[in-house]
C-alpha positions as CSV (number, residue, x, y, z in Angstrom):
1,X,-19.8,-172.7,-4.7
2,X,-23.1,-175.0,-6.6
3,X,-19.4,-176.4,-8.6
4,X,-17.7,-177.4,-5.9
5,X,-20.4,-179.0,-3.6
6,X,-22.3,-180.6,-6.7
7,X,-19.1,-181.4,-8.6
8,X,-21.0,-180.2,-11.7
9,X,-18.0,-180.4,-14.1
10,X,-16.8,-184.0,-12.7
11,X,-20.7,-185.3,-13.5
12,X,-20.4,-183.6,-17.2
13,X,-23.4,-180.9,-16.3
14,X,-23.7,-177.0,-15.7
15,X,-25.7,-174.5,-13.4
16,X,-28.6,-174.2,-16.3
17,X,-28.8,-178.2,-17.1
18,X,-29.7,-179.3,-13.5
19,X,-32.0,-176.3,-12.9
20,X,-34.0,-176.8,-16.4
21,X,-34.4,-181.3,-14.9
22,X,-34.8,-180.2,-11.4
23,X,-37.9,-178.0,-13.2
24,X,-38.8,-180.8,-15.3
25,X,-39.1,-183.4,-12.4
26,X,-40.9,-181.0,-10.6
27,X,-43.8,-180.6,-12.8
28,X,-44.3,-184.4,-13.7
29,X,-44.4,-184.8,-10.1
30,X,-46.8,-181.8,-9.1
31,X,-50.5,-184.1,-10.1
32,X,-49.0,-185.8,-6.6
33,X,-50.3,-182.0,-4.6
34,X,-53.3,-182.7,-5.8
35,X,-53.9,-186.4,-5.9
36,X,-52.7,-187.3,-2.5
37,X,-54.9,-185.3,-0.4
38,X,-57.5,-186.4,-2.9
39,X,-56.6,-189.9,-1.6
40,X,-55.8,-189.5,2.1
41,X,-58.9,-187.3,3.1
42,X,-60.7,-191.0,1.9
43,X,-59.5,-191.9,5.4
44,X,-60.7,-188.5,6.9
45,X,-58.0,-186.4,6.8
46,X,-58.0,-182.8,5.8
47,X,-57.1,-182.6,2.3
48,X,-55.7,-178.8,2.9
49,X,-53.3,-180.1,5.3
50,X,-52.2,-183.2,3.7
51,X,-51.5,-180.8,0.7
52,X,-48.9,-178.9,3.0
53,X,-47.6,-182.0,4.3
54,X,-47.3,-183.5,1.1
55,X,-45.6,-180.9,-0.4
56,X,-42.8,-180.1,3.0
57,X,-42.7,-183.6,3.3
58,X,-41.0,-183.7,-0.5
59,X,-38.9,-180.5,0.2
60,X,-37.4,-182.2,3.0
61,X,-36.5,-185.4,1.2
62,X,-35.7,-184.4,-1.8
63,X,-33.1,-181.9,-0.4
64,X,-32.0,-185.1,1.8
65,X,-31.0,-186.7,-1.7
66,X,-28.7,-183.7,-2.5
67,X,-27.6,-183.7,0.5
68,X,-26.8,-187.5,2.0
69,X,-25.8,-188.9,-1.8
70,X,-25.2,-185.7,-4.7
71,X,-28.1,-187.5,-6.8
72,X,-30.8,-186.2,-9.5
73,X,-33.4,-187.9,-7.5
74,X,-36.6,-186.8,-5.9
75,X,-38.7,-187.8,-3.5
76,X,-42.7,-187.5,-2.7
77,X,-45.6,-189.7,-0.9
78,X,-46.1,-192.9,-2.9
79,X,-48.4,-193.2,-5.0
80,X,-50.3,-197.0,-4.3
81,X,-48.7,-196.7,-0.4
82,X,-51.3,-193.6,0.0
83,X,-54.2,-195.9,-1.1
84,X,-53.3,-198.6,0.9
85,X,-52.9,-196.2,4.0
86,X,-56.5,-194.8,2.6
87,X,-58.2,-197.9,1.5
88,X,-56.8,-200.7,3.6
89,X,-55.8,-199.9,6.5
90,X,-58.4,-197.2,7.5
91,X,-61.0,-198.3,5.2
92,X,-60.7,-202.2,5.5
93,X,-58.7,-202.8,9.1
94,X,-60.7,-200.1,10.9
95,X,-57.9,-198.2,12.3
96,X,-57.9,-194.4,12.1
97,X,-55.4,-192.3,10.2
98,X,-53.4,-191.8,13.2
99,X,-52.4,-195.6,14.0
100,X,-51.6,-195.2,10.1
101,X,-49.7,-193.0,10.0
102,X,-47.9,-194.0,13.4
103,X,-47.1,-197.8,11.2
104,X,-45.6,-195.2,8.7
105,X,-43.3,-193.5,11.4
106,X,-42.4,-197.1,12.6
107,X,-41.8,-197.9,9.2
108,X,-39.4,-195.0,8.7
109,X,-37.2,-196.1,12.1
110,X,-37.1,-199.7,10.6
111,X,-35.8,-197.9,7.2
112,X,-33.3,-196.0,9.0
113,X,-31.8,-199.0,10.8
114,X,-31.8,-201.3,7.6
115,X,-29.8,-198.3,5.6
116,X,-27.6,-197.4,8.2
117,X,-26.8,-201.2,8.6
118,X,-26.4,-201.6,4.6
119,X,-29.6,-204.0,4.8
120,X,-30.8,-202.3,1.8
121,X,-27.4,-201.5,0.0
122,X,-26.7,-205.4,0.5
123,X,-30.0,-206.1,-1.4
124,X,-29.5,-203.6,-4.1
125,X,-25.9,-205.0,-5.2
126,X,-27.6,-208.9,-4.7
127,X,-30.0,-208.0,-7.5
128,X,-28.3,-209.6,-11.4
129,X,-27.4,-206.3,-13.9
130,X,-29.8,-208.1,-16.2
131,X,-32.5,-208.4,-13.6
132,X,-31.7,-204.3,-13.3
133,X,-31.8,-203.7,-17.1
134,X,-35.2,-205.0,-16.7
135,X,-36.5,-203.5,-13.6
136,X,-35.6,-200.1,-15.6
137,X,-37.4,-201.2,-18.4
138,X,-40.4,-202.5,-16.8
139,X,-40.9,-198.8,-14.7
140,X,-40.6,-197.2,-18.2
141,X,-43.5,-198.7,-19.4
142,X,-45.2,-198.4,-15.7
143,X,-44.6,-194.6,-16.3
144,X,-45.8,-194.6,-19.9
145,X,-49.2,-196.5,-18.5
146,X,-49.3,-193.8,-16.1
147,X,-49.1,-190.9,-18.4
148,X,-51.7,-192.7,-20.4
149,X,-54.1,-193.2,-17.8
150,X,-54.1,-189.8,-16.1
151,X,-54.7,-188.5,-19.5
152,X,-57.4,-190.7,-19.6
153,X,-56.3,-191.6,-23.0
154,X,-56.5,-195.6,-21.7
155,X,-59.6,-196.4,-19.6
156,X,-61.1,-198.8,-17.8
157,X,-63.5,-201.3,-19.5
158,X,-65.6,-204.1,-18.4
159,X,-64.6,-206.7,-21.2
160,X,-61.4,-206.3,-21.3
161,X,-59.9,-204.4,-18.4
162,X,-59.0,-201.3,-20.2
163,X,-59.3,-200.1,-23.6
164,X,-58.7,-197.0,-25.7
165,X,-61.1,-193.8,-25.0
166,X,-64.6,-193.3,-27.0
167,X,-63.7,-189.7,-28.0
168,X,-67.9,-189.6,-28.5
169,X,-68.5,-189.9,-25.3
170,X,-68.0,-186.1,-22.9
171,X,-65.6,-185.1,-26.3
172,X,-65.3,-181.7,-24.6
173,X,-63.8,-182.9,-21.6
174,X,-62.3,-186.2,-21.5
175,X,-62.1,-186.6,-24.9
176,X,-60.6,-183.1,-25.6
177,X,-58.1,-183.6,-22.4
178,X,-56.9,-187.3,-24.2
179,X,-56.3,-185.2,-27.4
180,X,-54.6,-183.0,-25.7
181,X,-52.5,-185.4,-23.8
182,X,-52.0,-186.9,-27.6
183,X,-51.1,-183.8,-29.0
184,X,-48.9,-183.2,-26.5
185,X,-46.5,-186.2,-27.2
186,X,-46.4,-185.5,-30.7
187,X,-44.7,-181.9,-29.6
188,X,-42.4,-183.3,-27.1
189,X,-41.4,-186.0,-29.5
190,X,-40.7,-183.3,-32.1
191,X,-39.0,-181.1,-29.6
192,X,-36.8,-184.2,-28.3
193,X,-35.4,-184.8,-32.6
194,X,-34.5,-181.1,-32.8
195,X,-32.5,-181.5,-29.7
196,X,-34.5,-178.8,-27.7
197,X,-32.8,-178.0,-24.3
198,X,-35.5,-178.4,-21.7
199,X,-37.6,-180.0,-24.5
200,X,-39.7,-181.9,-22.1
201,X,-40.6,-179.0,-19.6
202,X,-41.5,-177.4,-22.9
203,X,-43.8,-180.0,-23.7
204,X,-45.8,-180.2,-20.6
205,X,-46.5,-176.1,-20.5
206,X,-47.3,-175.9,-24.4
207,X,-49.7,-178.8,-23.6
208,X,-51.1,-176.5,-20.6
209,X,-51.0,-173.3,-22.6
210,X,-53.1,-175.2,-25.6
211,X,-55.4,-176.4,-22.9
212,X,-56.1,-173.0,-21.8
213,X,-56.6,-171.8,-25.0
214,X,-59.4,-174.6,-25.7
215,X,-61.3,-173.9,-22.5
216,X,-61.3,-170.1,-23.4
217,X,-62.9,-170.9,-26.8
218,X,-65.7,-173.7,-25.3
219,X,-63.1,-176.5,-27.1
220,X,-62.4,-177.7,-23.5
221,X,-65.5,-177.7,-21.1
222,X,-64.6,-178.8,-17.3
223,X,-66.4,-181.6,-16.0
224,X,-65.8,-182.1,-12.0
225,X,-67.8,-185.2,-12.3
226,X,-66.0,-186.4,-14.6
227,X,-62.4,-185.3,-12.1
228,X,-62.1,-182.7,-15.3
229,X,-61.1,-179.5,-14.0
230,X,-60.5,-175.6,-15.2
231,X,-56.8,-175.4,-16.5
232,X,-57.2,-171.3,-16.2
233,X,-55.4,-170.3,-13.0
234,X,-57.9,-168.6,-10.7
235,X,-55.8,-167.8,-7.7
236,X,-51.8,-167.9,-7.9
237,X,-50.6,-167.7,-4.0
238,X,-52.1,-169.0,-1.0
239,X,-50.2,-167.8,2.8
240,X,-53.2,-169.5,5.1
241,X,-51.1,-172.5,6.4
242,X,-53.3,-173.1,9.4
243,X,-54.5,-176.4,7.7
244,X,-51.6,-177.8,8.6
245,X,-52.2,-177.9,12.2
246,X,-54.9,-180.8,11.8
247,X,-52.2,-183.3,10.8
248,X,-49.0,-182.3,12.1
249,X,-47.5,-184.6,15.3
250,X,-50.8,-186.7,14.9
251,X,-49.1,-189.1,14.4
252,X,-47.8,-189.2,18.2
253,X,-51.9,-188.8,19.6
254,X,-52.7,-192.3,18.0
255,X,-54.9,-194.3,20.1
256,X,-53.5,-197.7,20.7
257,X,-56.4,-198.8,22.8
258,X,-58.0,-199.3,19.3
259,X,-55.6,-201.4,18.1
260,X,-57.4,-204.9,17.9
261,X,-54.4,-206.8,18.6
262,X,-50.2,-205.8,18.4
263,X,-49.7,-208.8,15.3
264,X,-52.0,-207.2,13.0
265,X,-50.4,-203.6,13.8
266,X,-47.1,-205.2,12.8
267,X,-48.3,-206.4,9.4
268,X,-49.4,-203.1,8.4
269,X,-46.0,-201.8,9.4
270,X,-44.5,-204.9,7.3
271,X,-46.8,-204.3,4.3
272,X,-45.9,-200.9,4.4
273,X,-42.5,-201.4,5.0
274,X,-42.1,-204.7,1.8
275,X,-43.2,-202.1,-0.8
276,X,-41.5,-198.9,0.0
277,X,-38.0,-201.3,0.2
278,X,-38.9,-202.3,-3.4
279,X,-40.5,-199.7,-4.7
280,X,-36.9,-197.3,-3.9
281,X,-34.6,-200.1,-4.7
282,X,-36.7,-200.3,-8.0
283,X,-36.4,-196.5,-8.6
284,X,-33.1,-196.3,-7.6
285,X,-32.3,-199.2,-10.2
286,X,-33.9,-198.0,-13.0
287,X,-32.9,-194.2,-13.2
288,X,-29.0,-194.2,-11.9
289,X,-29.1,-197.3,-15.1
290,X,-30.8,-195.0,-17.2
291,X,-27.9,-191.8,-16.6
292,X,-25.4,-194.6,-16.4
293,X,-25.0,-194.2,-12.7
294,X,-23.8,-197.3,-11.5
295,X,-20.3,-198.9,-12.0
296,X,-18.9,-201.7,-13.3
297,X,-20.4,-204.2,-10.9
298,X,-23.8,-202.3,-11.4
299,X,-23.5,-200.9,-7.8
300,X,-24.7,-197.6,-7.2
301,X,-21.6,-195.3,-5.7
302,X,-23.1,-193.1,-2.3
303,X,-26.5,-195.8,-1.8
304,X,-26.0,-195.5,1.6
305,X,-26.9,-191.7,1.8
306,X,-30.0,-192.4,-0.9
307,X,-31.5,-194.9,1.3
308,X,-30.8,-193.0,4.1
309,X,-32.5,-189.9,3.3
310,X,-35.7,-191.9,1.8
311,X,-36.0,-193.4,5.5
312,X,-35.5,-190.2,7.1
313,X,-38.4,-188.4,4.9
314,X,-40.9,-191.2,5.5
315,X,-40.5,-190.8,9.4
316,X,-40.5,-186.7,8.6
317,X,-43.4,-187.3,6.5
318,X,-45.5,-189.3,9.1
319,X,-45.1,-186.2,11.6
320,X,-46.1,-183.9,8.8
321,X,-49.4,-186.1,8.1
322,X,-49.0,-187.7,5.0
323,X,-48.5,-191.4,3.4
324,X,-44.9,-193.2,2.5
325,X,-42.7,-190.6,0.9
326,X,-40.1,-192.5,-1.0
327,X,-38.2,-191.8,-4.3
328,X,-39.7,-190.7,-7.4
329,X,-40.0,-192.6,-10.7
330,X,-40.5,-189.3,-12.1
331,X,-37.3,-188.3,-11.1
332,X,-36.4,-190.0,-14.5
333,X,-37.5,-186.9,-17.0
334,X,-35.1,-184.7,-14.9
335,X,-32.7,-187.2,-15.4
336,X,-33.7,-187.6,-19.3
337,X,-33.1,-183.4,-19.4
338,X,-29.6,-184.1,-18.5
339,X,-29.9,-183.9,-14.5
340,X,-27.3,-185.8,-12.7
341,X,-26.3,-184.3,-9.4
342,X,-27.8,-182.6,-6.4
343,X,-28.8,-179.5,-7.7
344,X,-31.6,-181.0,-9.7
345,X,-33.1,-182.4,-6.6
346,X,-32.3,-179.2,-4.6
347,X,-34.2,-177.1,-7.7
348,X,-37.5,-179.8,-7.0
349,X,-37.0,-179.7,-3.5
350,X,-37.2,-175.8,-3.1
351,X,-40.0,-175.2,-6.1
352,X,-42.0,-178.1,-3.4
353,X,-41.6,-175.7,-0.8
354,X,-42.7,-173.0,-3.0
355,X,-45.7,-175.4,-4.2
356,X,-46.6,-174.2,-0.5
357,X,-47.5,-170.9,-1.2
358,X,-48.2,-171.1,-5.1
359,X,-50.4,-174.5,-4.5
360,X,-53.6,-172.7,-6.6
361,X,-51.3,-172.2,-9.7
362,X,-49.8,-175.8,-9.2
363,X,-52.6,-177.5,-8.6
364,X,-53.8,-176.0,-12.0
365,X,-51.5,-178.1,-14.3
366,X,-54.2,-180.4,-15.6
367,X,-53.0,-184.4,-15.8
368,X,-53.1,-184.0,-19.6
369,X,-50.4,-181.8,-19.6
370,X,-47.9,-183.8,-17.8
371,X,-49.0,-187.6,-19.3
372,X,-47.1,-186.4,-22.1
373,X,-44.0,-186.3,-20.3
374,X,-44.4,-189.6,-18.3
375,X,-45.0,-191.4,-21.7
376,X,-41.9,-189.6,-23.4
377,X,-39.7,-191.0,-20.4
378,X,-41.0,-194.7,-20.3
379,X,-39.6,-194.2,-23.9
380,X,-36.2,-193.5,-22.8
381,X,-36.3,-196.2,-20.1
382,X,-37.1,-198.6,-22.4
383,X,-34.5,-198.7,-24.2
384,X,-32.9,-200.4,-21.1
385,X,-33.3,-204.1,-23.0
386,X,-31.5,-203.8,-25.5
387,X,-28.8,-204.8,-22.7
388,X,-30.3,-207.9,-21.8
389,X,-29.2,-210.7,-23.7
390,X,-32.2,-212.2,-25.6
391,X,-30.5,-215.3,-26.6
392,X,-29.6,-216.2,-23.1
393,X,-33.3,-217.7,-22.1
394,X,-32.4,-218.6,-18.6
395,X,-31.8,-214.8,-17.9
396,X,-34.1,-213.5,-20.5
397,X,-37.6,-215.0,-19.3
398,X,-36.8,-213.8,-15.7
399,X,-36.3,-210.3,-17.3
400,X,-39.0,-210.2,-19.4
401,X,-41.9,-211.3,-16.7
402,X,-40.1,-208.4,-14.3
403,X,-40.6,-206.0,-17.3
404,X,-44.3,-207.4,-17.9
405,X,-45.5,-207.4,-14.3
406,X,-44.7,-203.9,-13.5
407,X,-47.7,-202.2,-15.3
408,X,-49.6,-204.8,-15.7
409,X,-49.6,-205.6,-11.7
410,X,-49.3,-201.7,-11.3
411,X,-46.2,-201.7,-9.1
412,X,-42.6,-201.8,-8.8
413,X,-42.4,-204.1,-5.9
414,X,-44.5,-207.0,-7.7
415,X,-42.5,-206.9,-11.2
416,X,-39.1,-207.2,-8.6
417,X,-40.6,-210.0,-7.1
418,X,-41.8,-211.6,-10.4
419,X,-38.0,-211.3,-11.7
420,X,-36.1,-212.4,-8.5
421,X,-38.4,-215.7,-7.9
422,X,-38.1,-216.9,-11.4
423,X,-34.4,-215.7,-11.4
424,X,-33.8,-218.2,-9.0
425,X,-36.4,-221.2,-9.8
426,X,-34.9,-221.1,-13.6
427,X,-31.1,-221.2,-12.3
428,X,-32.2,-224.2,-9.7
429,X,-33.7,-226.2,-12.0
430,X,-30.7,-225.8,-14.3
431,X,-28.4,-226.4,-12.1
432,X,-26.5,-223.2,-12.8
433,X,-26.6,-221.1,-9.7
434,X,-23.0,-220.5,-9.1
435,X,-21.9,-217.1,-9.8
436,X,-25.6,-216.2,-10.4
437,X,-27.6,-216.9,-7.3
438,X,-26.0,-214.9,-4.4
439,X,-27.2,-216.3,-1.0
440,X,-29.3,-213.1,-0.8
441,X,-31.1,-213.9,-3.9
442,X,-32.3,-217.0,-2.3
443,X,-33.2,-214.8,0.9
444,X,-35.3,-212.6,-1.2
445,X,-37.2,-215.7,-3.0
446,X,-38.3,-217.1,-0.4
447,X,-39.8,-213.7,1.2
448,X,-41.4,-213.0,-1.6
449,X,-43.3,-216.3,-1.6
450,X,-43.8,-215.6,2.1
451,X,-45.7,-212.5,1.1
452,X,-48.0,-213.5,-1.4
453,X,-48.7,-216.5,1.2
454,X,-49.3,-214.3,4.3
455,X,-50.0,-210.8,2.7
């Protein structure tokens, strides 16, 4: 039956492949259970029901992806959408969670429309396969800055932004945890050259198991002030879902009479809705290219029902109580452990649900563990230039300033809109648009520009 829903054999995969990515995915994408509600309780929400939310609101959309389009891809609340929810628009406009989460509902109904109209699939094909080469690059080493941030291994640092981590300074639990995280690349890399099946999954629980082992001999001391926490399991099942009562529907008791005027409610529904387009078309880009998923033409065969099931889930998500939930860059180290239909998504979607009941166990997976495997991915996506054309400057500088904006600007979105506006200045000024510019790449420019003038 999995064989002929999936289409397993047709995709060049087996039952054991796609469980083993659809695990893998899963656990670089767990930190999200317990950095979300970290986030959206900023804005006064309970952080015990945005952790239920957060994790059916990923069951739901994630199984939406099997379902609607056969893909390896999973999907989760955004991270950056969830601290502009947080931070901006409770914390700077005023508004309370509720009107926020109600310009996220609106959001999803805009999606929904858009997909359903091919709005999104129409942007998608518009975007150059060298500008996509790129835009898969550019999220590898967003990942790989990821990785090396949550294991604190890169920090912040007055002088010059960020540095590397003074392993004097709290040795025993930063410094310890970046070693860790360290260590923990080393034996994924090694794992990756001997060809080990799962070799990334591997990785991230070896890293956990040899963090254990250093907290039980005083190597590894937790630090809470530090966000440095026990990685011994206390507790392994929870069944009180009651918290989930304070956020569901919500969404539908917003109080409008707060709203200080309709234009400003739009924009946040705008903002909102600007990023999570790019931030999926950017995902969607950069994975399918990395398991050679589009064709020729470097479309992306069943978009429609990808797009479709990422607008559905942010709606879903909204009536749950929690932030954007859009597709998963992590969805690449399932797709890097040979996941390519489906079934991976349906394994993360149902090990989400489970998060439900086992959140104490999941929630226990320290950041150090799974850095590794974010770091080890942005390696694979990386390799995506060596199908740009260097020599070719005219498409190689808008590349290369996509692929350089991503981590440096910290998002998806802004390295797309780096790459499409020079894409199009360059060709103007050269005088070769045709067969290069599409009339949508022009479309895109120019609200780009719009929304660094009026955003």
């Amino acid at each position: 039956m999995l064989e002929k829903f999936f289409k397993l054999k047709e995709n060049g995969t087996n039952v054991k492949t796609e469980i083993m990515a659809g695990i893998t995915t899963f656990m670089t994408m767990a930190y999200i259970l317990a950095v979300n509600p970290d986030i959206l309780s900023a804005s006064g929400m309970d952080a015990n029901a945005v952790l239920l939310a957060t994790a059916l609101a990923s069951f739901l959309g994630t199984v939406l992806m099997a379902l609607f389009a056969n893909y390896p891809f999973a999907l989760a609340p955004g991270m950056g959408l969830n601290a502009y929810f947080a931070f901006t628009v409770v914390g700077i406009y005023g508004y309370s969670w509720q009107i926020a989460l109600m310009a996220v509902f609106v959001e999803g109904l805009v999606f929904i429309v858009l997909s359903v109209t091919n709005v999104r699939e129409a942007i998608f094909n518009a975007i150059p396969m060298t500008l996509k080469s790129a835009v898969s690059a550019g999220i590898g080493l967003f990942i790989a800055f990821i990785g090396l941030q949550n294991a604190k291994i890169v920090v912040n640092n007055e002088s010059t932004l960020v540095s590397y981590q003074n392993f004097k300074t709290d040795f025993n639990s930063v410094g310890m945890g970046a070693l860790l995280a360290i260590l923990g690349v080393l034996i994924t890399g090694f794992l990756l050259i001997k060809k080990v099946k799962g070799g990334i999954l591997f990785g991230i629980l070896i890293t956990w198991v040899l963090g254990i082992v250093c907290e039980l001999v005083g190597l590894y001391q937790p630090n809470p002030d530090l966000k440095m926490y026990s990685v011994i399991p206390t507790a392994f099942v929870s069944f009180d879902f009651s918290a989930l009562g304070k956020t569901f529907g919500q969404v539908f008791k917003a109080d409008f009479g707060a709203l200080k005027n309709v234009t400003e409610f739009i924009v946040v529904v705008f903002a909102f809705l600007f990023v999570d387009i790019f931030d999926t078309l950017g995902t969607l880009i950069g994975v399918s290219s990395k398991a050679n998923m589009l064709d020729k033409d470097g479309k992306l065969p069943r978009i429609k029902g990808a797009l479709l099931a990422d607008a559905i889930a942010t709606s879903a998500g909204a009536v749950l109580g929690t932030s954007t939930t859009t597709t998963f860059v992590e969805s690449a180290s399932g797709v890097t452990e040979g996941g390519r239909t489906g079934l991976t998504a349906v394994t993360t979607g149902l090990l989400f649900l489970l998060s439900v009941i086992f959140s104490p166990l999941f929630l226990t997976i320290p950041s150090f563990a799974t850095a590794p495997a974010l770091i080890i991915v942005g390696f694979y996506m990386i390799a995506s230039v060596a199908k740009i054309n260097w020599d070719n400057m005219l498409e190689a500088i808008p590349a290369f300033l996509c692929i350089l904006s991503m981590p440096l600007m910290y998002s998806i979105s802004e390295g797309i809109a780096m790459g499409v506006i020079s894409w199009t200045i360059l060709h103007l000024a050269a005088g070769k648009t045709k067969g290069k510019v599409s009339v949508l790449m022009y479309v895109l420019t120019v609200l780009f520009i719009l929304k660094y003038i009026f955003l």
